[in-house]
DRENNURO-38361 format. One record per atom (N, C-alpha, C, CB): residue in one letter; x, y, z. Coordinates in steps of 0.001 Angstrom, whole numbers, plus 500000, padded with zeros to 6 digits. Glycine has a CB too. Layout:
aXYZ...
// end
This chain:
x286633884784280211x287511883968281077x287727882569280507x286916883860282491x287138882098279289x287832880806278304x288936881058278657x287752880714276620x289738879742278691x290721878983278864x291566879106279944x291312879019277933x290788880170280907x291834880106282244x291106878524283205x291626882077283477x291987878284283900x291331877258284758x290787877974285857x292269876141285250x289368877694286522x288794878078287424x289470878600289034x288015877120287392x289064879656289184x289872880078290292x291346880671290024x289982878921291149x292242880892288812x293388881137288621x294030882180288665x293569880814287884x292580883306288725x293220884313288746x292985885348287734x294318883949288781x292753886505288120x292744886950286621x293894887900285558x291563887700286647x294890887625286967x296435887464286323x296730886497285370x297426887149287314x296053885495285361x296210883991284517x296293884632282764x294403882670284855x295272885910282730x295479886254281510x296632886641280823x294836886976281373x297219887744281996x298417888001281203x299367887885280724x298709888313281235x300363887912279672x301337887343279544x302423887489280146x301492887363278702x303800886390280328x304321886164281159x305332887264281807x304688885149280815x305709887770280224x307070889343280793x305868890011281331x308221890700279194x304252890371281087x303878891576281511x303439891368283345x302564892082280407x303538890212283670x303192889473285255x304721889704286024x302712887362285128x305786889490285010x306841889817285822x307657891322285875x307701888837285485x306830892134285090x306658893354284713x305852894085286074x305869893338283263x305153893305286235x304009893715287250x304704893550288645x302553892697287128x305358892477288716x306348892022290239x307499892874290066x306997890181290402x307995893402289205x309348894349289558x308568895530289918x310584894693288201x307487896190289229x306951897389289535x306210897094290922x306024897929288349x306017896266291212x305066896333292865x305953896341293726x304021895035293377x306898895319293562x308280895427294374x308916896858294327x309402894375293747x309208897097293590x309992898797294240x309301899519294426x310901899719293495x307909899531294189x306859900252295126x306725900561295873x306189900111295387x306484899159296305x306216898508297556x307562899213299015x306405896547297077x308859898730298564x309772899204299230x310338900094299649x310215898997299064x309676901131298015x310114902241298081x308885902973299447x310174902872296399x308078902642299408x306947903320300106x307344902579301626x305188902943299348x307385901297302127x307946901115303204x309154901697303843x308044900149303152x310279901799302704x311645902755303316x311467904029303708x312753902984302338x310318904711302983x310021905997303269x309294906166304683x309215906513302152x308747904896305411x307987904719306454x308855904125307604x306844903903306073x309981904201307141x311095903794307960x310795902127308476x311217904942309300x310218901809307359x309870900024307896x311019898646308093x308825899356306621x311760898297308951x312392897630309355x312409896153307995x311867897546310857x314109896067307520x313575894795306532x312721895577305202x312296893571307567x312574896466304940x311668896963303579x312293896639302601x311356898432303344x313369895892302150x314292895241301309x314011894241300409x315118894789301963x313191893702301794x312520892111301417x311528892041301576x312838890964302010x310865893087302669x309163892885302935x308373894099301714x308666893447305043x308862894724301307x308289895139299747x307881894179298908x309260895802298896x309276894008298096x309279892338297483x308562891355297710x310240891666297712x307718890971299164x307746889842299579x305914890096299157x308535889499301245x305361891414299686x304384891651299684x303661891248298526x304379892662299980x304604892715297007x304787892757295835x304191891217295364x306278893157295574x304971890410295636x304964888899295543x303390888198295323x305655888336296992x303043888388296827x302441887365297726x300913887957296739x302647887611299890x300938889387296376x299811890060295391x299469889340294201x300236891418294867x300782889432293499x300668888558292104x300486887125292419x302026888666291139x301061886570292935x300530885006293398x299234884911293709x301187884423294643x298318885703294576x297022885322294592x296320886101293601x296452885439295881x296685886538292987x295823887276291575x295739885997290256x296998888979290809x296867885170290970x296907883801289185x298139884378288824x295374883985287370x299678884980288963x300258885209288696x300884883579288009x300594886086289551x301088882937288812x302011881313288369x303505881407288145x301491880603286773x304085882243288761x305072882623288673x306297882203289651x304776883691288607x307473881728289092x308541881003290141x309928881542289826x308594879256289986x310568882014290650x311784882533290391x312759881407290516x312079883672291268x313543881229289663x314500880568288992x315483879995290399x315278881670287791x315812878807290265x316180878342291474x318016878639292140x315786876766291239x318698878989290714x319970879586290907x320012880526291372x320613879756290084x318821881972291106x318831883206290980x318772882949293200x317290884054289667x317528882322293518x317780881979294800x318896881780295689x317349881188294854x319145880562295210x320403879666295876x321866881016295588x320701877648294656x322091881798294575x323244883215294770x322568883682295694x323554884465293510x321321884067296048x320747885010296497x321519884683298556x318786884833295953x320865883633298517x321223882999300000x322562882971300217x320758881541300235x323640882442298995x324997882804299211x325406884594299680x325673882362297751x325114885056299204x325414886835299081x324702886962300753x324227888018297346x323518886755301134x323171886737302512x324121885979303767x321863886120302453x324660884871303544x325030884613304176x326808884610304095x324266883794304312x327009885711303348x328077886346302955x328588887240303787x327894886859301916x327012888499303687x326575889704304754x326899889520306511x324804889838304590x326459888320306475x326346887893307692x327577887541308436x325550886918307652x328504887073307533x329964886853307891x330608888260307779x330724885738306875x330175888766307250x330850890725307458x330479891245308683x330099892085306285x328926890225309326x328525891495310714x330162890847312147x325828890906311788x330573889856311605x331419889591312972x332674890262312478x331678887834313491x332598891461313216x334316892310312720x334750892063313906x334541894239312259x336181892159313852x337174891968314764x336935892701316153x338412892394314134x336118893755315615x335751894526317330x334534893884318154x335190896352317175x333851893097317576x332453892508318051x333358890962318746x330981892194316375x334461890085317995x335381889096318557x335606889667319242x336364888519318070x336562890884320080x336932891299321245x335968891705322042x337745892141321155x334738891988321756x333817892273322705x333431890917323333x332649893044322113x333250890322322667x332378888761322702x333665887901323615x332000887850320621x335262887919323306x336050887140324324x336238887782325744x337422886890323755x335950888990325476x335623889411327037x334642889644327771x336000890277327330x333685889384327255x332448888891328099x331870888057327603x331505889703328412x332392886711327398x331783885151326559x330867884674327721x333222883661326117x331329885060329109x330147883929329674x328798884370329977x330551883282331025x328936886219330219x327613886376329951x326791886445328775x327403887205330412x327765887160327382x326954886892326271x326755885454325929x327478887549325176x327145884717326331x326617883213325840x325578882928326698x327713881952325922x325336882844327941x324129882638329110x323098883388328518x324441883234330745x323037884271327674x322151885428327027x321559884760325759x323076886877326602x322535884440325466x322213883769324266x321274882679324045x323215883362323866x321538881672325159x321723880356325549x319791880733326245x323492879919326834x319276881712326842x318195881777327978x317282882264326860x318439882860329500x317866882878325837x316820883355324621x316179881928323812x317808884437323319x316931881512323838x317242880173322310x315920879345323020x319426878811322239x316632879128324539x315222878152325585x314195879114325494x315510877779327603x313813880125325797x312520880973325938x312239880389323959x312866883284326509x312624880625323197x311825880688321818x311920879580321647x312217881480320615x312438878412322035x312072876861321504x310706876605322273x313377875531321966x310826876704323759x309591876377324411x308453877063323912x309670876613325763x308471878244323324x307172878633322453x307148878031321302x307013880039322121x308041877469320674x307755876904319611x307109875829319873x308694876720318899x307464874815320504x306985873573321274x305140874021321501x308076873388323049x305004874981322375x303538875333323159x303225874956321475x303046877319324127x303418876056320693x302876876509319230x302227875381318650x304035877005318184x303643874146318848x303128873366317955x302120872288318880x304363872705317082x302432871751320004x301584871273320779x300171871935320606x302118871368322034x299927873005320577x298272873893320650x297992874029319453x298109875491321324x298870872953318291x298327873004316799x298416873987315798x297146872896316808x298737874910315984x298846875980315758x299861876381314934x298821876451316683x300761875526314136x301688875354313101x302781874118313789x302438876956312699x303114873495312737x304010872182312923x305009872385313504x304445871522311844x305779871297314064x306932871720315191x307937872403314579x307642870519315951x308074872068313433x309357872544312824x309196873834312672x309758871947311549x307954874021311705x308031875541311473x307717876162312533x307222876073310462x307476875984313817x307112876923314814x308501877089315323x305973876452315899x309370876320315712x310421876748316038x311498877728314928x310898875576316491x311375877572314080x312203878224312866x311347879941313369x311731877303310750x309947879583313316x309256881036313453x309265881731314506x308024881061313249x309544880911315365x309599881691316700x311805881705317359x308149880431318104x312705881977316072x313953881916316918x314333883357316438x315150880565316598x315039883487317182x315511884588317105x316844885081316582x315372884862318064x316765885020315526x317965885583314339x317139886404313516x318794884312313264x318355886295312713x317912886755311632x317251886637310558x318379886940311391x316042887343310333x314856886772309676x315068886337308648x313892887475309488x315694886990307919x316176886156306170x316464885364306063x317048886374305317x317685884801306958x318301883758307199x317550882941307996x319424884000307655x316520883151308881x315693881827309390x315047881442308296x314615882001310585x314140881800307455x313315881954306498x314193881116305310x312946883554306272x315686881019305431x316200880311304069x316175878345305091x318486881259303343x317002879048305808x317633878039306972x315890876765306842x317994879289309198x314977877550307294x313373876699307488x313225876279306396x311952877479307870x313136876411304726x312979876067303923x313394874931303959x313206876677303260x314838874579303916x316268873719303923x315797872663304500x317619874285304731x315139873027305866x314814871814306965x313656871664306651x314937872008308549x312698871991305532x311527871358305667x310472871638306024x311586870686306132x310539873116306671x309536873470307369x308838874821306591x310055873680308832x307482874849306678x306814876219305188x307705877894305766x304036876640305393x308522878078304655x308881878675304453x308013880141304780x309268878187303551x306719879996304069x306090881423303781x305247881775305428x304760881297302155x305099880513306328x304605880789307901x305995880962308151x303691879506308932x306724880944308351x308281881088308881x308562882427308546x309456880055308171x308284883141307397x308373884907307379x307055885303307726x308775885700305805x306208885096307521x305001885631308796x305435886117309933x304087884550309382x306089884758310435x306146884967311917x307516886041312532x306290883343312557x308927885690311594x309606886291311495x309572887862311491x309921885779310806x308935887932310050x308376889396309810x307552890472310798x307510889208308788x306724889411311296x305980890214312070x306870890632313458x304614889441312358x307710889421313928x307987889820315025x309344891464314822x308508888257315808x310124891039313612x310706892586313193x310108893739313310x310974892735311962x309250893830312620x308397895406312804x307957895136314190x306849895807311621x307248894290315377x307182895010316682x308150894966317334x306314894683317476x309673894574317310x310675894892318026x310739895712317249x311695894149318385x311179896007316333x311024897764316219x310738898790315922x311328898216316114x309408898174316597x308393899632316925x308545899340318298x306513899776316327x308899898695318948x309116898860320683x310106899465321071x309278897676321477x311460899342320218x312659899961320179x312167901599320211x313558899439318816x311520901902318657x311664903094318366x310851903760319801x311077903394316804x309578902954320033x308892903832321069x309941903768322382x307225903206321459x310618902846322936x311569902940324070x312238904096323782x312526901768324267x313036904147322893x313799905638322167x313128906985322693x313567905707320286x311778906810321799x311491907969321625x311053908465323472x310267908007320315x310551907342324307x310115907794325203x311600908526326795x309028906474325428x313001907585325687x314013908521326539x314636909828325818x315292907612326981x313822910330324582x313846911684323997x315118911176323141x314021913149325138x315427909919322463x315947909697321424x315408909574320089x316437908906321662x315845910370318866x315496909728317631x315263908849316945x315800909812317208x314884907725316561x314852906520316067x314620906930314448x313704905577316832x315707907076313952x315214907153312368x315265905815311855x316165908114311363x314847905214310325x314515904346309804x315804903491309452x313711904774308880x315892902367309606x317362901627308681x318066902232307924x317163900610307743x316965902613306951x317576903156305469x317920904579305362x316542902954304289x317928904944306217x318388906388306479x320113906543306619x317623906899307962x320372907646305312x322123907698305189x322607906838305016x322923908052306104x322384905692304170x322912904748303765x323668905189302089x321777903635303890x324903904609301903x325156905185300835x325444903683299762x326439906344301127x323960903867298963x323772902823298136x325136902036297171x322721903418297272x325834902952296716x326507903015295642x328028903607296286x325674903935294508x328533902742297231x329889903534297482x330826902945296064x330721903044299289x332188903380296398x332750903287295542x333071901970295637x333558904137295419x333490901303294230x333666899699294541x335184899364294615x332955898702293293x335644898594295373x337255898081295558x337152896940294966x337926897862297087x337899896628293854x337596895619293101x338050894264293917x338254895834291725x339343894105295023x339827893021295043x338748892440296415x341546893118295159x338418893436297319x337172892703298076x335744892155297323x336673893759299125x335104893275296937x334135892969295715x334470891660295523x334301893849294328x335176891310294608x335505890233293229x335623889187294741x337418890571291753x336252889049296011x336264888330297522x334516887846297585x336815889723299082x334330889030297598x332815888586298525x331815887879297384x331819890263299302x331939888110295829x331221887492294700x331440886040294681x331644888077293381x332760885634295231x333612884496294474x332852883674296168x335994884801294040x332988884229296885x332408883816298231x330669883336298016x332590885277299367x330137884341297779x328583884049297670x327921883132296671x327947885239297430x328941883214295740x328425882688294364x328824880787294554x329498883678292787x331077880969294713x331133879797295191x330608878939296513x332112879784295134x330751879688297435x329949879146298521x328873878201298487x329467880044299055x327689879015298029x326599878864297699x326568877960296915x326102879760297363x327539877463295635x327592876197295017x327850874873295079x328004876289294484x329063875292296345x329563874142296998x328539873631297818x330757874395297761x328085874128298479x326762874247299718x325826873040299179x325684876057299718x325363873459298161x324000873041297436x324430871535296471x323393874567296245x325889871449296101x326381870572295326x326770869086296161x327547871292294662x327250869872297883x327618868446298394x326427868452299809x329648868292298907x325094868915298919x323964868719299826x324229869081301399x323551867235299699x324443869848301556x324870870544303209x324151871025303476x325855871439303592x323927870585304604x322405871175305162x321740872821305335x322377870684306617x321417873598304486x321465874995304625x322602875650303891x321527875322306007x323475874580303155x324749874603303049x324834876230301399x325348872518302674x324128876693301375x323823877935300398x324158878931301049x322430878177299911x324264879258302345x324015880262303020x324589879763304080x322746880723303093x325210878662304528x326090878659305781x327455878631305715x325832877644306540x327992878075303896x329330877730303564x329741879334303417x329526876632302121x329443879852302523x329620881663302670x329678882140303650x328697882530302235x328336882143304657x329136882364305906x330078882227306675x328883882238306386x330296880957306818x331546880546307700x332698881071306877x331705878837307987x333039881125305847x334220881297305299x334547883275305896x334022880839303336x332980883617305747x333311885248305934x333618885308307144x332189886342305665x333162884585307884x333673884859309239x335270884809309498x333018883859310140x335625883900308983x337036882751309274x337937884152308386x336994880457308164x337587884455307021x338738885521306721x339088886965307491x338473885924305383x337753887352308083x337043888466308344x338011888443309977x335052888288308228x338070887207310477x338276886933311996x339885887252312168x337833885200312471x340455886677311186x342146885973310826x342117887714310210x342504884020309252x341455888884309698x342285889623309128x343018889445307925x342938889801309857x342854888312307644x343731888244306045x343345889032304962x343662886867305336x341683889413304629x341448889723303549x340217890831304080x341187888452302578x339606891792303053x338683892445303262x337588892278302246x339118893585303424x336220892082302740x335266891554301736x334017892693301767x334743889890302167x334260893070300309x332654894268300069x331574893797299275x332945895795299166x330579893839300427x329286893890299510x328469895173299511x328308892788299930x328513895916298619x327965897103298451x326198896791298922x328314897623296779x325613898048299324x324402898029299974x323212897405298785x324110899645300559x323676898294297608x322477897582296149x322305896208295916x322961897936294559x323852895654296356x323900894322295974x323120893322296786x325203893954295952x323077894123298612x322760893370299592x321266893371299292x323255893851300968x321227894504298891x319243895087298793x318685894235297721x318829897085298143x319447893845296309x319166893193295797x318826891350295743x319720893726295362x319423891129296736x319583889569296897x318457889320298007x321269889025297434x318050890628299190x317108890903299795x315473890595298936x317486892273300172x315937891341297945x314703891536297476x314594889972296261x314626893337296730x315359889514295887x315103888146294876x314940887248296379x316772887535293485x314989887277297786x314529886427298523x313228886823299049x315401886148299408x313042887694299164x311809888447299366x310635887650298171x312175890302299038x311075887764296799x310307887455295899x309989885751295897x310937888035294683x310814885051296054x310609883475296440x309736883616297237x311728882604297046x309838884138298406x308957883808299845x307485883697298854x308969885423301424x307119885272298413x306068885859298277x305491885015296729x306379887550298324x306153884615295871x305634883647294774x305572882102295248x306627883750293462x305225882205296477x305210880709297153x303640880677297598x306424880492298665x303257881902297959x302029882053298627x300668882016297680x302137883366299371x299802880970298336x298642880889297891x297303881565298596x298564879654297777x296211881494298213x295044881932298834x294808881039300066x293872881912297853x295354879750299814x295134878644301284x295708879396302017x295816877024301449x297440879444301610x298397879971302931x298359881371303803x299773880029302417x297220882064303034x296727883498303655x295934883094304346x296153884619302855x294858882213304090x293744882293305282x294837881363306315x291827881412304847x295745880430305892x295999879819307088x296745880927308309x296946878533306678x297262882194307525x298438882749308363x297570883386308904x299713883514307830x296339883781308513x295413884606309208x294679884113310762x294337884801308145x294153883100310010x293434882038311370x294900881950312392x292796879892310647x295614882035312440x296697881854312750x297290883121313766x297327881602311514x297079884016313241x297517885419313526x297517885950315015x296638886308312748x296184885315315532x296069886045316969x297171885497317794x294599885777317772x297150883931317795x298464883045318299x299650883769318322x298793881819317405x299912883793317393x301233884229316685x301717885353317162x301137884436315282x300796886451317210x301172887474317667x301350887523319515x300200888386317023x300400886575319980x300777886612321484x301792886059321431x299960886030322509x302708884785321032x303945884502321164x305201885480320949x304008883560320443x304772886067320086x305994887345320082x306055888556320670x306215887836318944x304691888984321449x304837889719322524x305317889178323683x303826890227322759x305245887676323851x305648887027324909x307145886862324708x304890885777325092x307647887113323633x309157886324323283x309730888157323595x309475885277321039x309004889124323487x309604890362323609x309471890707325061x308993891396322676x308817890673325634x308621890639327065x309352889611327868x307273890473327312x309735888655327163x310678887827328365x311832888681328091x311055885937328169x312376888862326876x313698889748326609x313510890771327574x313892890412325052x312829891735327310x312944892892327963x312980892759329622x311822893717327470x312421891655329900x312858891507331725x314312890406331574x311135890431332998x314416889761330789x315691889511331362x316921889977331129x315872888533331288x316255891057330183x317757892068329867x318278892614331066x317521893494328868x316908893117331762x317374893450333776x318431893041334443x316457892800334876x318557891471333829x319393891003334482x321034891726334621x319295889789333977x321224891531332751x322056892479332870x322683893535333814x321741892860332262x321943894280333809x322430895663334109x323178895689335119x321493896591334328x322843895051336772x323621894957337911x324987894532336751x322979893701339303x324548892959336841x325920892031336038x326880892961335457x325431890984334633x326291893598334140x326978893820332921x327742895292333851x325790894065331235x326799896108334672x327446897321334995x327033898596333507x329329896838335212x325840898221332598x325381898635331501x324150899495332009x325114897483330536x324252900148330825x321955901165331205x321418900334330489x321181903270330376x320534900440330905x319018899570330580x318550899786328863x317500900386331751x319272900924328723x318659900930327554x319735899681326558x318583902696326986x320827900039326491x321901899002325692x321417897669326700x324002899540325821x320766897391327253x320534895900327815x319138895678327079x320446895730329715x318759896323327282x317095896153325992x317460895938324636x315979897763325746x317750897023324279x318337896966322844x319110895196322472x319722898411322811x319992894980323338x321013893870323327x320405892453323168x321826893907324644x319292892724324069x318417891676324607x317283891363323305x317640892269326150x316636892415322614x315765892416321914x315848891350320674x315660893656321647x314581890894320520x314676888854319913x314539889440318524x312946887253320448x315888889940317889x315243890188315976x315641891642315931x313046890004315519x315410891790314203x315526893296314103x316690894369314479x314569893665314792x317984892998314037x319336893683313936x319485895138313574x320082893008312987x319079895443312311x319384896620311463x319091897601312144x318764896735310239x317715897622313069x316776898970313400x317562899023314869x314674898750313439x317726897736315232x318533897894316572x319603898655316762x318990896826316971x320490898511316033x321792898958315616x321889900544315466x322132898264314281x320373901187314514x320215902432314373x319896903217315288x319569902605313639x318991902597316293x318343902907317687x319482903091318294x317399901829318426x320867902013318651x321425902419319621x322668903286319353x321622901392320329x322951902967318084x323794904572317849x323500906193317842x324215904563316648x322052906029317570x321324907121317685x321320907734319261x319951906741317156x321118906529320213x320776906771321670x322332906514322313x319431905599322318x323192907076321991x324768906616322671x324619905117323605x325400908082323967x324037904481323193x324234902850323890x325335902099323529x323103901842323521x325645901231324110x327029900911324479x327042899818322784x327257899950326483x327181900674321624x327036899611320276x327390898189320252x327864900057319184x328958898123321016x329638896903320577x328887895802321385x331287896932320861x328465896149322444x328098895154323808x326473894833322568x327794896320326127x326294895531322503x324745895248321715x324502894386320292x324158896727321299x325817895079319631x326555894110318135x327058892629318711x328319895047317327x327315892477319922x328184891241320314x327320890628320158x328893890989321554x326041890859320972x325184889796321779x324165889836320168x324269890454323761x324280890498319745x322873890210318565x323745889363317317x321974892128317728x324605889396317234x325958888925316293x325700887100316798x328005889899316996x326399887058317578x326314886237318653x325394884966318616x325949887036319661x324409885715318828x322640884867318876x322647884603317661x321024885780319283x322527885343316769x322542885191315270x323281884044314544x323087886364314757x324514884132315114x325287882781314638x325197881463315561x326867883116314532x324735882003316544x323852880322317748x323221879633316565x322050880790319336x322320880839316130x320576879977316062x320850879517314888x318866880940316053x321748880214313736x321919879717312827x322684877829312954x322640880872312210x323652878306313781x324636876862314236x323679875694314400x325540877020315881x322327875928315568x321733875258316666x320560875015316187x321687875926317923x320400875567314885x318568875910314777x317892874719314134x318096877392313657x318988873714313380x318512872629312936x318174871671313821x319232872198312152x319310871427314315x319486870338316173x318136870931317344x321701870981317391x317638872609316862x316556872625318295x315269871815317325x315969874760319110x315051872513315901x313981872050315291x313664870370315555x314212872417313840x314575869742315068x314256868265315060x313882868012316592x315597867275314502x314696868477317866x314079867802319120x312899868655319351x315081867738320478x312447870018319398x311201870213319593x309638869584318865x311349871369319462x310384869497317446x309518868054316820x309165867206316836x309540867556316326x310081866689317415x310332864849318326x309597865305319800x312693864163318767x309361866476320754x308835866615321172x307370866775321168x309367866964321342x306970867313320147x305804867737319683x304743866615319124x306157868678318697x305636865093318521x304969864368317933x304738863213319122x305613864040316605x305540863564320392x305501862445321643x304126862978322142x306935862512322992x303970864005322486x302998864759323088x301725864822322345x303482866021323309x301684865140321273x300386864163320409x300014862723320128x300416864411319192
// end
């Protein structure tokens, strides 16, 4: 062990292609063995794992900061593809309840963020980033941006994905519906249309440059977005991102998270863990009773009001309720919806639950 520095690892030995040799092979491992387990997110939580291995082995390894910053463009590319013109007509005809929905979630997960950080238990910022309810990739870029640890921000994220859906799948299964995995019938490799393609590249890539060039806050992953929305909304143009491409930019964000992580930041997420996990049974349990509300209101079944209601875990949601004839669009609105709140709102809740958090200490 000459010339490694103490504690480094005994990855420290190897050389550098054979460590990043080692992170591509753990990563599709990794994913490949989660997709087969129908694991919600296995895109990025392979990768992320893959990662978080070689980093505490002495890996020393950092993925290139462009390869990122495309990565977040192409995500928040995706994200401007989930608002299609049928989810806008769902959403203008029932704006005041999907927004009150929206609006009662955002308060339920700030005030846990707040408890979180008040009971010490991670800083204001990152508790609110960890405890909102979007979309995990995109909280996880969004928290970075603002400052707040990135790698507790997919902890918390992550974790709360796989138990919404494993609550989903068990709700499913217990009304004698199927719940198969995300990645099920997905067709990796459709055929490519060059003039959307070459749309959605010029989108993720420029986006993402502009974003980062005139310092915008999140601006990697929010300028792409908005634009996908705005063409996507207007009908002017059609934008493809093939599934490999999405899986791929999944997985180079996956790999940041996870080459971030040290042996500190494991025991911290650990000591950490019991907390953490009661907040997101608590953030799933307020959903699931106030989806109730719904149902008189909406004139909906309980199940598309659960589903609708449920804090995270777009993809599996989506599979659950097509699988279970639930009312898709009402469920795409409201998760669409929230998704682009928290993204909008998530900077403006962080800083006042912070400013809260540091009055109160």
């Amino acid at each position: 062990m000459s010339g490694v520095p103490q504690g480094a690892g005994p990855l420290a030995l190897w050389p550098r292609w054979g460590r990043w040799g080692l992170v591509v092979v753990l990563s599709g491992l990794l994913a490949a063995v989660l997709g087969a387990l129908g694991a919600p997110a296995y895109q990025l939580l392979g990768p992320m794992l893959g990662c978080i291995l070689v980093s505490v082995g002495g890996g020393g390894l950092a993925l290139p900061r462009r390869a990122y910053v495309a990565a977040q463009g192409m995500v928040g590319c995706l994200i401007g593809t989930m608002v299609t013109p049928g989810i806008l007509q769902t959403f203008l005809h029932d704006w005041p309840i999907i927004t009150a929905a929206v609006l009662v979630t955002l308060a339920a997960s700030s005030l846990l963020g707040w408890l979180l950080g008040v009971l010490k238990v991670l800083p204001g910022t990152t508790a609110v980033w960890g405890t909102a309810p979007g979309g995990a990739s995109a909280m996880v870029v969004m928290a970075e941006a603002f400052g707040a640890d990135a790698r507790m921000v997919a902890v918390m994220q992550y974790l709360r994905v796989v138990c919404v859906a494993g609550s989903a799948a068990l709700l499913a299964s217990l009304l004698g519906v199927r719940a198969d995995g995300a990645g099920q019938g997905v067709e990796w490799f459709p055929a490519i249309r060059a003039l959307p393609f070459m749309l959605g590249l010029a989108l993720a890539l420029g986006g993402s440059w502009l974003g980062r060039r005139f310092r915008i806050p999140a601006g990697p992953l929010l300028v792409p977005m908005l634009a996908a929305v705005v063409l996507r909304a207007t009908g002017m143009v059609e934008i493809q991102v093939p599934p490999w491409l999405g899986a791929l930019c999944y997985a180079l964000i996956g790999c940041s998270i996870g080459l971030g992580f040290t042996r500190a930041a494991l025991v911290q997420a650990a000591s950490s863990l019991p907390r953490i996990l009661l907040s997101v049974f608590v953030l799933i349990g307020f959903c699931g009773a106030a989806s109730m509300a719904l149902v008189p209101l909406m004139g909906i079944d309980p199940l598309t009001a659960l589903l609708a209601m449920s804090p995270g875990g777009l993809d599996s949601v989506a599979v659950i309720g097509a699988a279970s004839g639930a009312d898709l669009s009402f469920v795409m609105a409201l998760q669409t919806m929230r998704l682009v709140a928290v993204v909008l709102l998530g900077p403006a809740l962080a800083r006042m639950v912070s400013r809260w958090v540091e009055r109160r200490g």
